[in-house]
C-alpha positions as CSV (number, residue, x, y, z in Angstrom):
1,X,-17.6,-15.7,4.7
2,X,-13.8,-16.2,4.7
3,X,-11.6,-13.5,6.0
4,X,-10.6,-12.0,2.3
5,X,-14.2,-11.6,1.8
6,X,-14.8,-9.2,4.8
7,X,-11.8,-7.1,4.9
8,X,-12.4,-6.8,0.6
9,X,-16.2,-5.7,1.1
10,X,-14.9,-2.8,3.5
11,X,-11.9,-1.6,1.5
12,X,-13.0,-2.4,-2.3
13,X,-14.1,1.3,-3.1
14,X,-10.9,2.3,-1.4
15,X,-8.8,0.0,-3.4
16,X,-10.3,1.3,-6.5
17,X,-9.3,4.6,-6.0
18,X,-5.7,3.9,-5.1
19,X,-5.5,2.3,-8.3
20,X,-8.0,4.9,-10.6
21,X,-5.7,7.8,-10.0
22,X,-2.7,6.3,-11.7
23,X,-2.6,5.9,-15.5
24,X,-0.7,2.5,-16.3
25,X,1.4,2.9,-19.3
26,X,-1.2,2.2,-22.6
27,X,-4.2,0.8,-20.6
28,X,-5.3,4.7,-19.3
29,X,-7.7,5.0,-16.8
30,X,-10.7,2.7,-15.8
31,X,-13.4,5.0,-14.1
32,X,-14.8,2.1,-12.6
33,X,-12.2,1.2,-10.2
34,X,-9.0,-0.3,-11.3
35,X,-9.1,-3.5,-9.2
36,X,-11.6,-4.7,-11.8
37,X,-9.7,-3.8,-14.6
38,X,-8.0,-6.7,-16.5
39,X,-3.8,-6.5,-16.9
40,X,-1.1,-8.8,-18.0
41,X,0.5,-10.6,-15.0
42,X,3.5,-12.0,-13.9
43,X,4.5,-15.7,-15.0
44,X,4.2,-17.0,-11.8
45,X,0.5,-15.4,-11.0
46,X,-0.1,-16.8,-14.1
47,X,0.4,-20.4,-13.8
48,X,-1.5,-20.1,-10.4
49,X,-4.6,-18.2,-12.0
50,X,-4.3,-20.1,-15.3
51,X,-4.5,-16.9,-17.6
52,X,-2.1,-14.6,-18.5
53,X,-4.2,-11.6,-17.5
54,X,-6.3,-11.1,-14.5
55,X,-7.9,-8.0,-12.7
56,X,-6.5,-7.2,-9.4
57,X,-10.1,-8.5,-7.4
58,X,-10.5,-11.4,-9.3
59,X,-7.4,-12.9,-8.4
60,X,-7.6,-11.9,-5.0
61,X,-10.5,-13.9,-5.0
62,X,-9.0,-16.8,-6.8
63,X,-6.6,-16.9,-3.6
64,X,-9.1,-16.6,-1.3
65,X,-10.7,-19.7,-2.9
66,X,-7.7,-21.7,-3.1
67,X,-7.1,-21.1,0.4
68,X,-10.4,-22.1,1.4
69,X,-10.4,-24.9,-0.6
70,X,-7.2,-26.5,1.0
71,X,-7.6,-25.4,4.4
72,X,-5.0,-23.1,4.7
73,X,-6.6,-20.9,7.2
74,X,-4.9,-20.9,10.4
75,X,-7.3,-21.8,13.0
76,X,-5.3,-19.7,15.6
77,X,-5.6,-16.6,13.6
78,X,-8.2,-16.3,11.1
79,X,-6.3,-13.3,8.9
80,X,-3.6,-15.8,8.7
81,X,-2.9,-17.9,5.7
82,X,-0.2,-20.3,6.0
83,X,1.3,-20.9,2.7
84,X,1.7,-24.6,0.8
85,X,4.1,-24.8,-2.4
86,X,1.5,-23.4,-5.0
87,X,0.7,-20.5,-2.7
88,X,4.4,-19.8,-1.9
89,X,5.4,-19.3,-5.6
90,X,3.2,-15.7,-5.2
91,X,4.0,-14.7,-2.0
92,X,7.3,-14.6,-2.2
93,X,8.2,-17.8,-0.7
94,X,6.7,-17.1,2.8
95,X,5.3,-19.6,4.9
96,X,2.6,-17.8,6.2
97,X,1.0,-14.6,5.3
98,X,-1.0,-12.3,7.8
99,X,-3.9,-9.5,7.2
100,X,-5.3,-8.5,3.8
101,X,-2.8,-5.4,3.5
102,X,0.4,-7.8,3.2
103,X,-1.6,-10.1,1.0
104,X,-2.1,-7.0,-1.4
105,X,1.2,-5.7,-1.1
106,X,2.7,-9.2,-2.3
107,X,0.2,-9.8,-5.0
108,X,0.4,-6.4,-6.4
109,X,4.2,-7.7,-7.2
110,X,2.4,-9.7,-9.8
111,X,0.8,-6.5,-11.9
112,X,3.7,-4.4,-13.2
113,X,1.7,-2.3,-15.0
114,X,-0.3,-1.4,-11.4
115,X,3.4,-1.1,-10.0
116,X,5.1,0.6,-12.1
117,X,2.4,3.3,-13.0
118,X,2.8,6.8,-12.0
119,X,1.7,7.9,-8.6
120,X,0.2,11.5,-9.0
121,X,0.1,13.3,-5.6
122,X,-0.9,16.4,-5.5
123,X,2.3,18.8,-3.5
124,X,1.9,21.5,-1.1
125,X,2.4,24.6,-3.4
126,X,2.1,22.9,-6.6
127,X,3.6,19.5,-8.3
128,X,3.4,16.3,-8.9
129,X,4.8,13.2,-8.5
130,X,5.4,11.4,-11.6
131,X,8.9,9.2,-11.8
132,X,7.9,6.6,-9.4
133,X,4.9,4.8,-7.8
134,X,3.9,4.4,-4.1
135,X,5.2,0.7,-3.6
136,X,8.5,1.6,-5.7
137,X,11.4,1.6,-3.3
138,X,13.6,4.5,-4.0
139,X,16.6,6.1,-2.3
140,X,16.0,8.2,0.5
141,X,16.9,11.2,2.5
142,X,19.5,11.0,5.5
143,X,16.5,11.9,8.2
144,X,14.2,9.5,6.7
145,X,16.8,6.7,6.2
146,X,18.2,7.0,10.3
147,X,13.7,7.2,10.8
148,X,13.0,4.0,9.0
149,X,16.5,2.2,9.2
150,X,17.1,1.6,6.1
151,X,18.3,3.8,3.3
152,X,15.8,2.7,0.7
153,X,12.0,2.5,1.0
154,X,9.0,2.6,-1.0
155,X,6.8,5.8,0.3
156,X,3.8,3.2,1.4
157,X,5.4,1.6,3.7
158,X,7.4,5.0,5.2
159,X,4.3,6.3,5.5
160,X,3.2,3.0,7.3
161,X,6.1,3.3,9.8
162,X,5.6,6.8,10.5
163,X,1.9,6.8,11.3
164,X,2.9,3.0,13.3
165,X,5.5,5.4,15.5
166,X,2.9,8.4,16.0
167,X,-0.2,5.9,17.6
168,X,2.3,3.7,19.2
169,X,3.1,6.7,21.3
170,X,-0.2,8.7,21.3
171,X,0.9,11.3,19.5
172,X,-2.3,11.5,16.8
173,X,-5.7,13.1,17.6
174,X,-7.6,11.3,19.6
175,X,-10.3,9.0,18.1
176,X,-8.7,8.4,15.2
177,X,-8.7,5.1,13.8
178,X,-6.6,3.9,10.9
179,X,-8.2,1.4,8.2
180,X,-6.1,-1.2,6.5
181,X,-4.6,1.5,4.4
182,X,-2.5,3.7,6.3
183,X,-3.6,6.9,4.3
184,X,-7.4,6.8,5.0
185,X,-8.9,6.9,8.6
186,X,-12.0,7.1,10.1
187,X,-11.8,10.6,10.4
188,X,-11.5,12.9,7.4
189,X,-9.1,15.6,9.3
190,X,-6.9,14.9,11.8
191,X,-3.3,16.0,13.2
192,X,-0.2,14.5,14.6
193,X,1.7,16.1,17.6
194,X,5.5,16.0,16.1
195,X,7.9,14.7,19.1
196,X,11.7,15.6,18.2
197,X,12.1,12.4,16.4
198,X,9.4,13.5,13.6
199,X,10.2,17.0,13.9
200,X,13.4,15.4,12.0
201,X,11.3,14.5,8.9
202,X,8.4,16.7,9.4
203,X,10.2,20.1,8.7
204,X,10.3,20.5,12.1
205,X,6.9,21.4,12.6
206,X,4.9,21.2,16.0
207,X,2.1,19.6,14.7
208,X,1.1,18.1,11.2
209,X,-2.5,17.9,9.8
210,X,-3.3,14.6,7.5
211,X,-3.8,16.6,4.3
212,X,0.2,17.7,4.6
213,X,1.5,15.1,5.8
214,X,2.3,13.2,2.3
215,X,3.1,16.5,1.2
216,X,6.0,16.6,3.6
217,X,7.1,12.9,3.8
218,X,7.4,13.7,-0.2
219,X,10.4,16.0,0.3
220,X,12.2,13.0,1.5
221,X,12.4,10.9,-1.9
222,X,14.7,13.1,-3.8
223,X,14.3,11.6,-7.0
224,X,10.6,12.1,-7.0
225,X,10.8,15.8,-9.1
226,X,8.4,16.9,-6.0
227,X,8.0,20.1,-7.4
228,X,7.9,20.2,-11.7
């Protein structure tokens, strides 16, 4: 079993979800998990699939073959995939691609009715989150641009970097493990102990429990209509 194969077994149902709870614009919503659910495709994806539309597992799968097919694995890292030219003209370019959660992220670039779908997130004290979705970069807030570096982000991967900071210094519960999407652990409730760098983005609170802490990242994409 290649590594695709294992790491999509363990995080299929969890895939499904992320996509499920977003309508894409005219397709609505497949209850049985959106990564099984057919949508057009970029030009590139679809000279490398041979179809114009394709479900999100299928052609995961289709890569995972190619790259089995021509070797591509690298025998030094088995989650690592180092690219050739047909490979490259999906993911981006790169010469090498590592772990099944950049693999997604770079594919997903290839559905833009998955990316460009609302992301509905339910807000502390009511709201949604409807003008953009979770791999969108948007513009962000002063404290979360000096956080991350950068000035624009998509929410995914701020997330990413601010749970990254929080086990890189032991500041989240102990046991807690993250899976291969940063949102979903091991544990159903858990907190992080805010240092005074995340008090700076976390409302200055001492400690923040996982079912706020979207809640409060969310105040830091301004164009995101938090509250409707």
């Amino acid at each position: 079993m290649s590594p695709i194969s294992k790491i999509l077994g363990g995080c299929r149902t969890l895939m499904a979800k992320a996509v499920t709870n977003a309508t894409a614009t005219g397709a609505g919503v497949d209850r049985r998990g959106g990564i099984h659910k057919i949508f057009p495709v970029s030009e590139s994806l679809a000279r490398f699939v041979g179809q114009s539309e394709d479900s999100f597992s299928t052609a995961m799968e289709k890569v995972e073959q190619y790259t089995d097919d021509h070797n591509l694995w690298n025998p030094e890292n088995i989650e690592e995939i180092l690219c050739d030219d047909n490979l490259k003209t999906i993911f981006d370019g790169q010469d090498k691609v590592v772990g099944v959660r950049e693999m997604t992220e770079l594919l997903l670039r290839h559905f833009p009715n998955v990316r460009t779908m609302s992301a509905k997130v339910k807000a502390t004290g009511g709201g949604t989150i409807e003008k953009w979705g979770f791999n969108d970069i948007v513009k962000v807030s002063e404290p979360l641009a000096r956080f991350v570096g950068q000035s624009e982000i998509s929410f995914d991967a701020a997330l990413r970097k601010l749970l990254d900071y929080a086990f890189d210094h032991k500041l989240v519960d102990e046991g807690v493990t993250l899976l291969e999407f940063p949102w979903i652990t091991k544990c159903s409730k858990w907190r992080i102990r805010c240092d005074d760098t995340l008090k700076t983005i976390l409302d200055g609170k001492d400690k923040v429990g996982n079912k706020e802490l979207s809640s409060l990242l969310m105040q830091h994409f301004p164009d995101s209509s938090l509250h409707s």
